[in-house]
Backbone bond lengths (Angstrom), bond angles and torsions (degrees), N, CA, C in turn:
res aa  C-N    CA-C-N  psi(-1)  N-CA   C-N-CA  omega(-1)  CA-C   N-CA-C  phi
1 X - - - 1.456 - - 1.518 109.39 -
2 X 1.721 115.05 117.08 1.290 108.04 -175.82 1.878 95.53 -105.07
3 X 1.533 108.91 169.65 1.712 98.37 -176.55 1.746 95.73 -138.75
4 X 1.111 104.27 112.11 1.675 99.69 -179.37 1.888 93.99 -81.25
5 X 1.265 102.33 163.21 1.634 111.54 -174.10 1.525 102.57 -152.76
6 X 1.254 115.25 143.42 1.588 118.96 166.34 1.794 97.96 168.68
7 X 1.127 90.15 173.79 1.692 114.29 178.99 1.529 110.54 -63.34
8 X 1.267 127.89 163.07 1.184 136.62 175.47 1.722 122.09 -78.05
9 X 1.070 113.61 107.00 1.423 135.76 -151.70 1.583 122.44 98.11
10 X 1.074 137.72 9.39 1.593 154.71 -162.27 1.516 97.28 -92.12
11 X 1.619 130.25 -9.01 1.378 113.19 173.68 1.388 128.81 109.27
12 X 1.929 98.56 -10.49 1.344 110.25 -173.87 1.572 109.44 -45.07
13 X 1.820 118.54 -69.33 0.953 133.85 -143.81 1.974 95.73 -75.83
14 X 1.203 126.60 -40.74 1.287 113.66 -170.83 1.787 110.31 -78.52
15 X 1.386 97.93 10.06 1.694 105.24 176.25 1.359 103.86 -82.12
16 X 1.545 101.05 -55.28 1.789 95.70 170.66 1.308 129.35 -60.20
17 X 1.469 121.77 -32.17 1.496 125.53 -178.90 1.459 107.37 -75.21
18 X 1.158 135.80 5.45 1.473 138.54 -151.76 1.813 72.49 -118.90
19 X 1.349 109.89 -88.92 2.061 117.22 171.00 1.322 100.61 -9.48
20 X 1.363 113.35 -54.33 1.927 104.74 -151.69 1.519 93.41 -87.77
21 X 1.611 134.62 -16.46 1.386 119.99 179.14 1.890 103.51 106.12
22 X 0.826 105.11 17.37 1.802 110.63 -169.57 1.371 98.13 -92.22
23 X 1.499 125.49 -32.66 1.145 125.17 -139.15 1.652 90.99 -156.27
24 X 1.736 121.14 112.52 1.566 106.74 170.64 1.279 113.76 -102.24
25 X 1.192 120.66 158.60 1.106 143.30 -149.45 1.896 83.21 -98.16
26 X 1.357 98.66 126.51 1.761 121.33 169.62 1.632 114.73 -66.07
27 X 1.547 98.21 -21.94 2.112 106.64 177.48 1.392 93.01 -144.70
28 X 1.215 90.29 -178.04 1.673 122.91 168.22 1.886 109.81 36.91
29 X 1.250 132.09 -153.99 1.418 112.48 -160.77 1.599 107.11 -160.88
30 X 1.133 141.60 159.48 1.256 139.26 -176.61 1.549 104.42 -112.49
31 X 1.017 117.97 140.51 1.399 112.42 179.74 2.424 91.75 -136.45
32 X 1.443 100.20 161.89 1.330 113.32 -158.65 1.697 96.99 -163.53
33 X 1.510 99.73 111.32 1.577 103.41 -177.82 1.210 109.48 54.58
34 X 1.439 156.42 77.50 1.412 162.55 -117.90 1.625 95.28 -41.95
35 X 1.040 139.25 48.69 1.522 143.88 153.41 1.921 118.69 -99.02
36 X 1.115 119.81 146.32 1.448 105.35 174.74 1.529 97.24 -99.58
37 X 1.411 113.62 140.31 1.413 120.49 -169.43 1.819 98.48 -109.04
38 X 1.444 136.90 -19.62 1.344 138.28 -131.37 2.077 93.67 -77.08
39 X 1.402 101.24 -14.00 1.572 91.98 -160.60 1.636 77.27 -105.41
40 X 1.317 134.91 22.68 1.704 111.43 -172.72 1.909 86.96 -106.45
41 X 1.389 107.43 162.52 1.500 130.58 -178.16 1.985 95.25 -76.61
42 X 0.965 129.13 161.12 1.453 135.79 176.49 1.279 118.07 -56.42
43 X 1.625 122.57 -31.74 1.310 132.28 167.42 1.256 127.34 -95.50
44 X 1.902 107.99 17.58 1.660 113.32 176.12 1.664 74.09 -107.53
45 X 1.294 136.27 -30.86 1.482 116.10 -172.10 1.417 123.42 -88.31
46 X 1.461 109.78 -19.50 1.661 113.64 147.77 1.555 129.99 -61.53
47 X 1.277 96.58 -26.02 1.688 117.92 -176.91 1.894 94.09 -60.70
48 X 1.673 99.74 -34.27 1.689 101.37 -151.32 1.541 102.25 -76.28
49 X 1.317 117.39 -38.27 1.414 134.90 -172.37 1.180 111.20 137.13
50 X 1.521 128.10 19.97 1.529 106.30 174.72 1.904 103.98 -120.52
51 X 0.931 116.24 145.70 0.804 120.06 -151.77 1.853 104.76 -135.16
52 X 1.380 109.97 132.31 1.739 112.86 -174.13 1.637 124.86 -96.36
53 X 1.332 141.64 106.26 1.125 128.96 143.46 1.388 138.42 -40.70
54 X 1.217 139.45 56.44 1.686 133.29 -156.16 1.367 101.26 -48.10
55 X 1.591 111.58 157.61 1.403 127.77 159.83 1.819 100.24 -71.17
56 X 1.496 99.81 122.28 1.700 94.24 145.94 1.905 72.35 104.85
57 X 1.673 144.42 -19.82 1.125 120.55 142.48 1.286 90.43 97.34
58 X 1.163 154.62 -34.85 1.621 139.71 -171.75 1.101 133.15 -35.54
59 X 1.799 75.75 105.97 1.639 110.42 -160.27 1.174 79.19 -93.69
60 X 2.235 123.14 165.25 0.857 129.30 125.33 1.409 137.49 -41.61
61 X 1.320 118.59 93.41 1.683 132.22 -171.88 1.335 106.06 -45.68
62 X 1.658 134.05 -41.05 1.524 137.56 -125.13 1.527 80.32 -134.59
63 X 1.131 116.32 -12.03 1.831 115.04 -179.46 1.627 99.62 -83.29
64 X 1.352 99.91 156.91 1.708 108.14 153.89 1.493 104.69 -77.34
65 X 1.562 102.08 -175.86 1.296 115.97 172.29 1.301 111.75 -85.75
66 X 0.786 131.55 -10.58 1.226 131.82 -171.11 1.528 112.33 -105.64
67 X 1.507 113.53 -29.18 1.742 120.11 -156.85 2.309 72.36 -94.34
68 X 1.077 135.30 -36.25 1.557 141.15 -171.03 2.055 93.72 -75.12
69 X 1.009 106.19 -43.65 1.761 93.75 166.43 1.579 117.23 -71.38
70 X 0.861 127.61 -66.29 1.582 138.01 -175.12 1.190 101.47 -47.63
71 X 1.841 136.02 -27.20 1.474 123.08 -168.86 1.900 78.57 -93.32
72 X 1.280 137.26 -43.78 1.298 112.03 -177.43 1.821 126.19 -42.03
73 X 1.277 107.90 -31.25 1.686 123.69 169.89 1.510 105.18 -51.48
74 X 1.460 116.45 -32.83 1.500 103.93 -160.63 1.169 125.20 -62.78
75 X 1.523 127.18 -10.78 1.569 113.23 140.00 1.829 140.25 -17.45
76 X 1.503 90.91 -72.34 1.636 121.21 168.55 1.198 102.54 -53.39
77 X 1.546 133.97 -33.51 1.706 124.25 170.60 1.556 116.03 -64.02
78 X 1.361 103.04 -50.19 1.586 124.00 169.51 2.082 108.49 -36.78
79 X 1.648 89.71 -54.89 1.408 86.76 171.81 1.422 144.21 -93.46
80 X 1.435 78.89 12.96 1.756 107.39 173.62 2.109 107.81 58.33
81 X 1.479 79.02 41.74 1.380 88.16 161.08 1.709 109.37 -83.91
82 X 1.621 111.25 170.70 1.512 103.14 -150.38 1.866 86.01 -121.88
83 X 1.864 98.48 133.33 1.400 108.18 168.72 1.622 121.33 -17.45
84 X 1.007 123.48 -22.77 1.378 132.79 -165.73 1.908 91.96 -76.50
85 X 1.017 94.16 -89.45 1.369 109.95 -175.94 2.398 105.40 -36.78
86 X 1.142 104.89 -20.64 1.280 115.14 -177.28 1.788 102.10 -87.65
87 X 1.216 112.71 -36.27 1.090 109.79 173.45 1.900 119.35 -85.47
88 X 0.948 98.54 11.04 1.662 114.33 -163.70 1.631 90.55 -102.13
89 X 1.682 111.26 -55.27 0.940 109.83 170.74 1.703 152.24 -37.93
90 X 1.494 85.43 -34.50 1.771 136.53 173.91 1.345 91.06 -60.11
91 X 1.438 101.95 -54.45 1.804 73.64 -146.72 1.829 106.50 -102.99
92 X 1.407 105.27 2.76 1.750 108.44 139.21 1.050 129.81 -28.80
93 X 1.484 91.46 -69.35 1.395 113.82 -171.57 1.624 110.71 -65.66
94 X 1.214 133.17 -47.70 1.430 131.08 122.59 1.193 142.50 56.28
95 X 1.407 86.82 -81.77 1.695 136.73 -141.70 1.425 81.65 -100.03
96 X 1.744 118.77 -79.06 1.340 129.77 -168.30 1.180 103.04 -77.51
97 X 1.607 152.35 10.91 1.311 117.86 152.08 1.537 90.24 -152.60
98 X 1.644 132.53 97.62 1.205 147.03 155.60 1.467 110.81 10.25
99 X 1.558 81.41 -81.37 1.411 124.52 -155.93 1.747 114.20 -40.43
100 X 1.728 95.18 -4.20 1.470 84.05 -137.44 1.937 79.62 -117.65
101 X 1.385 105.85 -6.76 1.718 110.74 162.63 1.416 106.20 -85.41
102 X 1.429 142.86 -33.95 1.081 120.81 169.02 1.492 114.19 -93.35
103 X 1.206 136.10 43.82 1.278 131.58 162.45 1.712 93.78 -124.02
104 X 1.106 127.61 5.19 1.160 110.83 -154.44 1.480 123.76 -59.86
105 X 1.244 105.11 -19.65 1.272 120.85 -179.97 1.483 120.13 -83.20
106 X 1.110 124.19 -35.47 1.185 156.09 179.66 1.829 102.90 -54.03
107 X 1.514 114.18 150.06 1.320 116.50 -158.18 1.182 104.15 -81.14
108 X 1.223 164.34 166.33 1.382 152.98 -179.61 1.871 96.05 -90.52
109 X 0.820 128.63 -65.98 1.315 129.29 169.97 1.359 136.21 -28.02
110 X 1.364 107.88 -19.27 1.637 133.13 140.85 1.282 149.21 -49.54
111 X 1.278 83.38 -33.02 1.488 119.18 -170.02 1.902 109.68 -68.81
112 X 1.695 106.79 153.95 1.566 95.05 -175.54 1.567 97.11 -70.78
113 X 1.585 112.58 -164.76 1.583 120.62 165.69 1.434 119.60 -68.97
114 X 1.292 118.58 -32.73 1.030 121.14 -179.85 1.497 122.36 -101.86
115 X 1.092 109.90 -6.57 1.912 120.36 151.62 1.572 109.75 -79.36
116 X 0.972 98.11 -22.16 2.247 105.59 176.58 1.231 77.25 -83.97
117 X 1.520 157.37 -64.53 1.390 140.34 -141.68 1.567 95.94 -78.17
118 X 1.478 118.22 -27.90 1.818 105.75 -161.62 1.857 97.39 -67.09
119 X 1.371 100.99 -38.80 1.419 116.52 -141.83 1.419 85.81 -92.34
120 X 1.582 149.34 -50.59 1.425 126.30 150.44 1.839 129.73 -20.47
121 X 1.270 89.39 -26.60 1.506 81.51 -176.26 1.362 102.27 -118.23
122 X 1.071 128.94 -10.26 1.709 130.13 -175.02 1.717 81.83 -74.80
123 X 1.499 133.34 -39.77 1.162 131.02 -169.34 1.401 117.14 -66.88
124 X 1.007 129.30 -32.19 1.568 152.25 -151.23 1.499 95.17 -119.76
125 X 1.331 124.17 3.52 1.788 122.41 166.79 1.875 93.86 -112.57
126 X 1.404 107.77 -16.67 1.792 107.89 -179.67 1.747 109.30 -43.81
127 X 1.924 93.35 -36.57 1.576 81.96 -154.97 1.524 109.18 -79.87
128 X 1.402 108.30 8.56 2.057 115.22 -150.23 1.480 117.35 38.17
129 X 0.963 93.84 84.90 1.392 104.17 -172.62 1.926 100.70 -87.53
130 X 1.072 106.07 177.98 1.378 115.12 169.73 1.730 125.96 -118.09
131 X 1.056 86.88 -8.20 1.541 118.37 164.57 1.194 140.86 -128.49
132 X 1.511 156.84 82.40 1.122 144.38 -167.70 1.460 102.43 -93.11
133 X 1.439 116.48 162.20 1.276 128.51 177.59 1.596 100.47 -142.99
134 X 1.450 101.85 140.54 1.643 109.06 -168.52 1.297 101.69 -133.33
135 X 1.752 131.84 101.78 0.845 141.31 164.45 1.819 124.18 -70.75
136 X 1.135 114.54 111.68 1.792 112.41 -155.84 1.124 120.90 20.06
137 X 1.350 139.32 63.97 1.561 144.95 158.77 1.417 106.52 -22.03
138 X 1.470 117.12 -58.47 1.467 120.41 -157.48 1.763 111.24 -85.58
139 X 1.738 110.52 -5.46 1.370 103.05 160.12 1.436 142.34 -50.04
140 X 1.568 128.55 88.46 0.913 121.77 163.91 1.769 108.92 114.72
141 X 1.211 86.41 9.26 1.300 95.53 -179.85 1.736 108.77 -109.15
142 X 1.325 106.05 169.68 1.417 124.79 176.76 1.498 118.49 -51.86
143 X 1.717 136.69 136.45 1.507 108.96 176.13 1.892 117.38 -74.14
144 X 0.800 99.04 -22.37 1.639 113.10 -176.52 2.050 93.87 -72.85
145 X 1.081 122.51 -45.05 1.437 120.67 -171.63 1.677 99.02 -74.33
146 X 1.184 116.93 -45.22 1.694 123.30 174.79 1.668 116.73 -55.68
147 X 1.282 96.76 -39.48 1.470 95.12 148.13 1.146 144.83 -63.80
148 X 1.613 117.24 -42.09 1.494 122.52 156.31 1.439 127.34 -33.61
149 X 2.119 100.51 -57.50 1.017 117.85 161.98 1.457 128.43 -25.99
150 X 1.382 110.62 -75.08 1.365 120.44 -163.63 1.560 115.59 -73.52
151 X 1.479 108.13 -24.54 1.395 120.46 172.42 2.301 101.10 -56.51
152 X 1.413 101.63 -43.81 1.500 102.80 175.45 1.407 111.88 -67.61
153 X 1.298 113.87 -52.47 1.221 109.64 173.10 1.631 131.95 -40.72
154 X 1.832 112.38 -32.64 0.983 115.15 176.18 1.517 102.72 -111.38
155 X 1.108 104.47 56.41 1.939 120.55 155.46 1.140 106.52 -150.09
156 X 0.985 118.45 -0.44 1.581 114.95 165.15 1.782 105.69 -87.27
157 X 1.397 107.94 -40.68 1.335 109.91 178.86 1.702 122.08 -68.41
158 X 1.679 90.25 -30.21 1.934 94.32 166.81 1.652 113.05 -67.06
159 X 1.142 100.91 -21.10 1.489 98.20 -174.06 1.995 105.92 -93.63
160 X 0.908 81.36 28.42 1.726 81.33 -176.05 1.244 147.84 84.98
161 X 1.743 101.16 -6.48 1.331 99.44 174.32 1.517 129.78 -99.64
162 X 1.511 117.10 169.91 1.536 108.54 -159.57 1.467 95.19 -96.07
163 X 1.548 102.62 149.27 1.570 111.08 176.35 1.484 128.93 -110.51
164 X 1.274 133.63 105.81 1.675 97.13 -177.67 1.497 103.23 -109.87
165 X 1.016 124.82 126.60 1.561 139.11 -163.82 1.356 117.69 -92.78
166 X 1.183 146.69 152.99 1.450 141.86 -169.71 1.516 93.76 -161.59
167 X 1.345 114.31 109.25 1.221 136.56 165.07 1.528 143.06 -100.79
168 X 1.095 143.59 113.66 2.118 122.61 146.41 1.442 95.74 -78.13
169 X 1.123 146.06 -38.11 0.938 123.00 174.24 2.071 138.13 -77.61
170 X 0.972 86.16 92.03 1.566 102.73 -151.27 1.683 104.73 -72.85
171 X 1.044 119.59 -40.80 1.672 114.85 148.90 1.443 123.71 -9.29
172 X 1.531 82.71 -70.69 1.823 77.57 -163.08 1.225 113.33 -94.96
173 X 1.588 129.27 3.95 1.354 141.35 -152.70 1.531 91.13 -116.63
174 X 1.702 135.76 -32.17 1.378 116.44 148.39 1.787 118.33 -73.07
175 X 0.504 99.54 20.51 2.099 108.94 -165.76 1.302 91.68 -94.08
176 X 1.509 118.25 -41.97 1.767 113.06 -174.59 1.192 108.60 -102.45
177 X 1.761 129.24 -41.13 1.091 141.48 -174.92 1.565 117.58 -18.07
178 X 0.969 128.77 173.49 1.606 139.46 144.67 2.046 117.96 -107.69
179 X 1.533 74.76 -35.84 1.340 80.73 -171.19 1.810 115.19 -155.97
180 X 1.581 140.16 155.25 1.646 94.05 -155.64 2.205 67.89 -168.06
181 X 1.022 91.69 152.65 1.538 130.90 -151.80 1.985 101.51 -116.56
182 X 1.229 113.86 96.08 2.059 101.21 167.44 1.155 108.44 -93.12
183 X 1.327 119.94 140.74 1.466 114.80 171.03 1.657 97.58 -131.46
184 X 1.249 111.74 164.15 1.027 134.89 167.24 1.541 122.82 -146.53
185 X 1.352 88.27 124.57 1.869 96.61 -178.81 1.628 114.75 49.95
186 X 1.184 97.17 45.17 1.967 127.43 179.74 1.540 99.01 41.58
187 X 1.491 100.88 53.62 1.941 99.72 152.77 1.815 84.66 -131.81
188 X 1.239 102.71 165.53 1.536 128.84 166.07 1.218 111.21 -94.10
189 X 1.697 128.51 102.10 1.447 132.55 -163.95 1.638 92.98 -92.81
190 X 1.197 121.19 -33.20 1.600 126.04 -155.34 1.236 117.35 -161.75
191 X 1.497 125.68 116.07 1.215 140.72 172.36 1.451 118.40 -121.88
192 X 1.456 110.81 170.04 1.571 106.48 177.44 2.116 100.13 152.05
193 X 0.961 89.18 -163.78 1.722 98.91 -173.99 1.342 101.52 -65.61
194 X 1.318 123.74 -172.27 1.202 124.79 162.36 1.676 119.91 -89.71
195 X 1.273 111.36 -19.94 1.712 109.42 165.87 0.869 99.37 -84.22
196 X 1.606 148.78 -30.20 1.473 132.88 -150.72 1.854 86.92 -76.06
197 X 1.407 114.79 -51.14 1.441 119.23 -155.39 1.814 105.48 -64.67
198 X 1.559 113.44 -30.80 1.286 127.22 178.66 1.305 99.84 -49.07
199 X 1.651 104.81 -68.66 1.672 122.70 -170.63 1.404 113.16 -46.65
200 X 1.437 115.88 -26.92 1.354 106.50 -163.56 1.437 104.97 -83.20
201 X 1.663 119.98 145.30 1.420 133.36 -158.21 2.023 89.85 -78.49
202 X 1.124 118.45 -41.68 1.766 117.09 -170.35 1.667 100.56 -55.45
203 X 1.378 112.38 -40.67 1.530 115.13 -150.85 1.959 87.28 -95.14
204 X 1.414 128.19 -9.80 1.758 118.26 -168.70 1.563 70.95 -87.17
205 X 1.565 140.97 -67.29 1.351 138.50 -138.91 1.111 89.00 -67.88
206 X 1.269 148.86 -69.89 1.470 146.12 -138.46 1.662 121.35 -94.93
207 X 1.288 104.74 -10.91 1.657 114.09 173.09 1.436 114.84 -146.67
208 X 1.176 128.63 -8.23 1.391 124.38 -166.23 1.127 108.37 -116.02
209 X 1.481 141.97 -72.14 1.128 127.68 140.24 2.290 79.13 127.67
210 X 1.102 114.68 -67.97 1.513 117.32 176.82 1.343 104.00 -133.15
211 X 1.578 107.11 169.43 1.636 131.91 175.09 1.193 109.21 -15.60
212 X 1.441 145.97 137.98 1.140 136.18 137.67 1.508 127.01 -101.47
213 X 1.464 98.42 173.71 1.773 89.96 -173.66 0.989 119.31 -148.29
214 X 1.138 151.30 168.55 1.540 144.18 -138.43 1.553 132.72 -116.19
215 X 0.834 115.61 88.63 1.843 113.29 -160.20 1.601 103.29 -77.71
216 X 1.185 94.54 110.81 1.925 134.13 165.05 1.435 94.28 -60.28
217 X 1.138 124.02 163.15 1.742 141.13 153.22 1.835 109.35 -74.35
């Protein structure tokens, strides 16, 4: 789990849209599983295994929860993977966020902010990706639900999968990290572990503000 961090306008979010294919890059090139992805459409790079959390969560409002998971699978249809394995997926997803089998019925657009955040990403784990990318998860959401959050987030990572994280909230985004990236005004001023970046006095004044602490699974 890597955690990019910086201020608002610093570049976080068009780093990921550039990764997912939304957005090409004017130089240099993206590469994904030793493939270069930068010339593929957003759904040749979901096709690949990486897979996007957007900031701001846009869920289908007018969808259920359930009919907004099953269109995240539509990769695995593409590859003529078989309902089975789609329903396997389901109930992963499930597993790591309750909430989101008994709403299933329920309109997505109903939903609190931070049940739109479970169910954005319960969607974006439909396709099994090999990569997820989480553009501010904890925007706008509850602190007690951001906790829920990140507690999933770091069981998804025990279970093997790779994370790349995009934060302002830099607390809890080194709390899961392994390792975490600052940029400012789309350069990388400071990198390193996730304690080294904690420890450092530039990164407590400018994003941390107090102690942080470490979210276990």
């Amino acid at each position: 789990a890597v955690a990019i961090i910086g201020a608002n306008g610093a570049g976080k979010t068009t780093l990921l849209k550039t990764v997912a294919g939304v957005i090409r890059p004017r130089s240099g090139k993206v590469v994904f599983d030793k493939r270069e992805t930068h010339g593929l459409a957003p759904e040749g790079v979901v096709g690949l295994g990486c897979s996007l959390v957007p900031e701001g969560r846009h869920v289908f409002p007018t969808m259920t929860v359930k009919e907004n998971l099953v269109l995240g699978a539509y990769p695995l249809r593409r590859r003529k993977r078989s309902s089975v394995e789609t329903a396997a997926n389901l109930k992963e997803v499930h597993e790591l966020f309750p909430i989101l089998k008994e709403r299933e019925t329920q309109l997505a657009g109903t939903l609190s902010g931070g049940q739109q955040q479970m169910l954005a990403i319960g969607r974006a784990l439909m396709s099994k990706p090999k990569l997820l990318m989480m553009d501010e998860p904890s925007l706008g959401v509850a602190p007690l639900v951001v906790r829920d959050i990140y507690k999933a987030v770091a069981r998804l990572k025990a279970n093997g999968l790779t994370i790349l994280l995009v934060e302002q909230n830099a607390r809890a985004a080194l709390a899961v990290a392994d390792r975490g990236y600052v940029i400012e005004t789309g350069q990388i001023v400071l990198e390193g572990t996730s304690q080294e970046l904690a420890d450092n006095q530039e990164v407590q004044r400018a994003y941390l503000g107090k102690e942080y602490e470490r979210i276990d699974e």
